[in-house]
N, C-alpha and C positions, 0 to 999 in steps of 0.2 A: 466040834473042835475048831478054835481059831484060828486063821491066816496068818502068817508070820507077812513081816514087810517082804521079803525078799519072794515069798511068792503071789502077793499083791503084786509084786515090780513085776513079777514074769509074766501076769495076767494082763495089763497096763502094754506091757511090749508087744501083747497076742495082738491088742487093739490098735497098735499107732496103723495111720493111714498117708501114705506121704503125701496124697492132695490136701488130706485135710491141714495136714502138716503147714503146706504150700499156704494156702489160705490163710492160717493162722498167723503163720510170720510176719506176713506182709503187715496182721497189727502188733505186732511185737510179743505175741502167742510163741514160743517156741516147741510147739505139744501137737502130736498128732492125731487124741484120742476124739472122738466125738463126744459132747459134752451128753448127749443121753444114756448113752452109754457107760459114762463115766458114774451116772448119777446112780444107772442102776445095780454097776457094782457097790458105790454108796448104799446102795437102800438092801442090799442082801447082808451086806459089812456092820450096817447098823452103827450105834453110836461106839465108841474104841478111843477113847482118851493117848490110852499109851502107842496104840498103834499109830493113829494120827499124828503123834510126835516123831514115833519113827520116820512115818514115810517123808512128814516134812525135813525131815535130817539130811534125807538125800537130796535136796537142792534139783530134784527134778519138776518141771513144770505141773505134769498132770497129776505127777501123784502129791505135792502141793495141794491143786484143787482137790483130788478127793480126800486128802486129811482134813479142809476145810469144812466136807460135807458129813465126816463120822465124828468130829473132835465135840468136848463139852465146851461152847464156848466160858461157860463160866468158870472154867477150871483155870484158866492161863492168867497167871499175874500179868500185873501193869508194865513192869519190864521187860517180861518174855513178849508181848503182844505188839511192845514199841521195837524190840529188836526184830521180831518177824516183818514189820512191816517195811524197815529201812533195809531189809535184803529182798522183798517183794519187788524185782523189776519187769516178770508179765505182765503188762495191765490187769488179762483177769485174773493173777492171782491177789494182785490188789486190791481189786472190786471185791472178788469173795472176801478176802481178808477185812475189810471195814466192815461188808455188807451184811456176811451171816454170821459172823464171830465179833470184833469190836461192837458193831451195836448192841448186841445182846448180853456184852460182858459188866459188870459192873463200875469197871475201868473205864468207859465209855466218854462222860463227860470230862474227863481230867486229861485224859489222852486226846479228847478236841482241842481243847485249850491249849495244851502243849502245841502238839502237831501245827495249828493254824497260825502260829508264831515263828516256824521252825524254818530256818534259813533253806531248806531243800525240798524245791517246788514239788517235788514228788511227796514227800512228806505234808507239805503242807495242804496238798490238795486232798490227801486225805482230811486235815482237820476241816476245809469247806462241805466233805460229801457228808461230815457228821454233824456240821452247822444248817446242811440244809434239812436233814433229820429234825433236827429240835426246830426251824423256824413253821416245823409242818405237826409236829406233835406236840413237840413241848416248847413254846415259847416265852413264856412265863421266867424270866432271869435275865433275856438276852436286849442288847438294846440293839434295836434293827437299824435306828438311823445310824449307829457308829458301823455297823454292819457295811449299810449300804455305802458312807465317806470310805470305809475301806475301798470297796468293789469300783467307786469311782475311780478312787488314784489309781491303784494298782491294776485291776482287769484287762486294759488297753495291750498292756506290754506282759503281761504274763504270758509262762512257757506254757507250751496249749496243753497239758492236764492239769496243772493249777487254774488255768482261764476258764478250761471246761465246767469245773468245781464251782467256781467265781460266779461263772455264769446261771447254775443252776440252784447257785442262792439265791440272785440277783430275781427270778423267776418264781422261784417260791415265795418269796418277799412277796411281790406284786398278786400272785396268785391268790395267797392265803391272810395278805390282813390288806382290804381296800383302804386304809386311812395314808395305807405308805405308797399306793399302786400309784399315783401319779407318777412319783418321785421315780420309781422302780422304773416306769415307761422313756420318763425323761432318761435318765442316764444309760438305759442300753438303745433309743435313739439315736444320742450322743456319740456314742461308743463304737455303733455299729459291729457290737463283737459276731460271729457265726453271721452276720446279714446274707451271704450268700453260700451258706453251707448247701450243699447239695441235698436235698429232701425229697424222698419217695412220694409218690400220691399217697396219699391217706394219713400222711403220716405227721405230726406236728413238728414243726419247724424247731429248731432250738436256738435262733433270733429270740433274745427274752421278750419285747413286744409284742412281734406274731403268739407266743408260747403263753406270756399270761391273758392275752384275751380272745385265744382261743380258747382255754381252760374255763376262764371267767363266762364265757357265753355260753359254755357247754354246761356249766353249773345254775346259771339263770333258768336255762333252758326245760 
């Protein structure tokens, strides 16, 4: 027998945790559930098209996330997927929202193109996370040096998760085609974007410089 939304929702409420809660806000998470957790009611729920829509109706954070993880993503028109994402203001319901659904949808390249045009940096910085997709899969259509004249002008002064996006093109570029890496190095020298992000040991820098030739040494290697 299937779940109704409403007793998903009550399942979802058993799980909030208010530190986790705590935690999360502080990045603009409004949700208390543990993301493992969350998964694994995903993975009991399995795939649920209409259910998924329900839960995303109610405007709640977590259960957002887990519609993102039972939905088809090939099911959602080009229109429902662009209006999802301009009422996505969690972060990670935005991450998921490009990450396990837009890329997978068929919509995919059209809603780049739109989105990386789109007057509202949130918006747009989804069309850079799906720019920096193609310049790692498919790059074959894209021209990178107009890519990267964008990334010079604008990057400096963008709001930090369009800069974020910006920057992890800017990265990919350098990384994945050496004929542009000079160029890619020059301009986040220049830039100085993330230069003093705070960075765990072990962990790669997201300074585009440190980032593509740590990549690039690691792939020599």
């Amino acid at each position: 027998m299937s779940e109704t939304a409403a007793e998903v929702m009550a399942e979802l409420a058993t799980l909030e945790d208010p530190k986790m809660r705590e935690a999360n806000e502080k990045r603009g998470d409004d949700h208390g559930v543990n993301l493992s957790k969350l998964r694994a009611v995903a993975k009991r729920l399995k795939t649920q098209q209409d259910l998924a829509r329900e839960l995303w109706a109610t405007n709640d954070t977590a259960a957002r996330l887990l519609a993102l993880l039972i939905c088809r993503p090939k099911a959602f028109e080009r229109d429902e997927l662009d209006a999802m994402l301009r009422e996505s203001r969690a972060p990670k319901v935005h991450d998921w929202l490009v990450n396990y659904v837009v890329k997978k949808s068929p919509h995919a390249e059209e809603l780049r193109v739109a989105w990386s045009a789109d007057a509202d940096p949130v918006v747009a910085s989804a069309g850079w996370a799906l720019t920096t997709e193609r310049v790692a899969k498919k790059p074959e259509g894209l021209d990178l040096d107009e890519l990267l004249d964008s990334i010079e002008a604008e990057m400096k002064d963008a709001p930090d998760r369009l800069q974020w996006a910006m920057n992890h093109t800017l990265a990919q570029i350098g990384i994945e085609h050496a004929e542009h890496r000079a160029r890619a190095l020059g301009i986040g020298e220049r830039l100085g974007v993330l230069k003093d992000y705070p960075t765990p040991p072990n962990c790669t820098s997201p300074y585009a410089p440190d980032w593509i030739n740590e990549m690039v040494s690691r792939r020599s290697a």
